[in-house]
Each structure stands twice: as C-alpha cells, then as structure tokens.
C-alpha positions, 0 to 999 in steps of 0.5 A: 924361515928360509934360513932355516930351510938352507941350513945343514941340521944335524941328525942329533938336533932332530931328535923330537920329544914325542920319541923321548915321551914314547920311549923314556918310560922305562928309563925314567922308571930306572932312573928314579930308583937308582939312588945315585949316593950308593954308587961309586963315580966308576960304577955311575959311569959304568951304568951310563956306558951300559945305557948308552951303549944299548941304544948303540946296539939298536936295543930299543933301549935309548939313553936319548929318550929320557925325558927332560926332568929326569935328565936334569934330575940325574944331574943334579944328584950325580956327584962332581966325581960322579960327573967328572967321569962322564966328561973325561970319557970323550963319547960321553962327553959329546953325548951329553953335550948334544943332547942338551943342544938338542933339548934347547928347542924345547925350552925356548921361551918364544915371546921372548925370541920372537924377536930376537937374531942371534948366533952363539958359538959354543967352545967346550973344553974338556977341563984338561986340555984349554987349548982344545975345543969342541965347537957347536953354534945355536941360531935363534932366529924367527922365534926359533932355535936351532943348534949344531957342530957347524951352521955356518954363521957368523957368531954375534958372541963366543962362549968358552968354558968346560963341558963340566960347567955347561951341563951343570949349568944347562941343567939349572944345577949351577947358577949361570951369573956366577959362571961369568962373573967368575971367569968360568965362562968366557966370552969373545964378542958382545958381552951383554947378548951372551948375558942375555942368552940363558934369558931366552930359555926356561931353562930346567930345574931338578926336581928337588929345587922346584918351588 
C-alpha cells in the first residue's frame, strides 16, 4: 500500500469508529428521542448547528461521533425540508459530506475490493448553482478505500450530482439505480465502473428498513 503511504490523508478521513463508539452514546441516546415530525425544517437545523457548533467549542460534545446507524436513522426521518436546510447551509453541507466519505472505509465490503483499483472523483453541487462544485476523490486500492478533497489521482470515472441526493443515497434513503437511470447522477468516464461502485460497500440502512 505504498500508495497509501504517499497520499496526503485528510484530517476528516482519519476520523476512526472507536472515537464514535467511545463518544456517541450520549448523542445516540438524543438522537433516539427526538421525534424529528415535532420539529419544524428552522428548528431541526437549529439543533444541528447547536451539535455542531458544541464540537467546535472543544465541548466534548461531537456531532461527528454518532454512530453509523444513527446517522443514517436521522436521515431517513429527517423531511426533505428538513434536509434542505442542512445542504443550503454551506458548513453543514461540507460536514455532512465529509463524514460520510469519512465512514466509507467502514463499510467497505473487502473480498469484493480486494481486487478491484479505482478512482472516483466526486463533484456535488448544492442544488442551486450547477455550475459550481465541491470536489472529493475515493481511491480503492488494495482492499482499502480512502477518501479526500484532492488525492491526486487521476479518476477512472466522474460522478456529479447534489449533495441532497448523496447523502440520501449514501445513507440507503434513496435507491442508487434510480439516481442514474434518471439523470440525477451524472457520470463523465467508464459508465459501468460508477454502476459498479455502490457494490463495493454495505452500504447502510435506517432503521426502519432493515428486514
């Protein structure tokens, strides 16, 4: 993995799940008894600021450190007006986004991988403006993934769509086929190795979808 070794990691993909299952209790335990349908789309966001601005202040207190079944959970209940906000506040945005590239190194489903060399480049635009993204890359590479704003590869496929529609998709509160069938998803590259890319992960579901 010398790649690895070489590549300029960001701080937000070092994040580890043992921080998240030391520190999230707490913040699982709230999340869990919020009813999200008793908040308006202002207040949910307001509570979202609150969390994240009180792992800002050193609080101890780190929105980041929810677990994964909770984060997707919150997802999947949080309304699309509920949502909305959280992509049209731009440090929110970029929160949500990293933390779910950060997570993809959990999910990845590593017999599937163990082969496989890919670079995704990832552009999200905020649903406004389509003429402006924030970019990130994923590597998979030696049964192990790694994402950032820039690792400077060169991408085997280019992926462009909202940041609404990745983190409802990321968080198995949309159907990723639809995405591309539709046009939602936009892919500049090899097609079939961004088909194939959500195959590589088990990727998670709220908790009111799990069989």
């Amino acid at each position: 993995m010398a790649w690895l070794r070489r590549m300029r990691v960001p701080a937000f993909a070092q994040r580890g799940t043992r921080t998240r299952v030391a520190d999230g209790g707490a913040l699982d335990s709230l999340a869990g008894a919020i009813d999200l349908r008793k908040l308006s789309a202002e207040q949910f966001g307001q509570l979202i600021r609150t969390l994240y601005m009180l792992g800002e202040t050193g609080s101890g207190v780190e929105l980041s450190s929810i677990n994964t079944d909770t984060f997707v959970t919150l997802v999947a209940d949080a309304s699309k007006d509920q949502l909305k906000v959280i992509v049209d506040d731009p440090v929110l945005r970029t929160f949500f986004i990293e933390e779910i590239l950060s997570r993809m190194s959990d999910h990845l489903i590593e017999h599937k991988a163990r082969n496989v060399s890919l670079v995704v480049s990832w552009r999200f635009t905020d649903g406004t403006d389509e003429e402006e993204f924030a970019r990130y890359q994923t590597v998979i590479e030696d049964g192990v993934c790694v994402s950032g704003e820039d690792l400077g590869r060169l991408p085997d496929t280019t992926l462009t769509l909202s940041a609404f529609d990745f983190i409802r998709m990321a968080t198995g509160s949309a159907a990723v086929a639809p995405m591309f069938i539709t046009g939602r998803v936009k892919v500049k590259g090899d097609y079939s190795l961004a088909a194939m890319f959500s195959g590589y992960f088990d990727i998670p579901k709220p908790a009111g979808a799990r069989g």
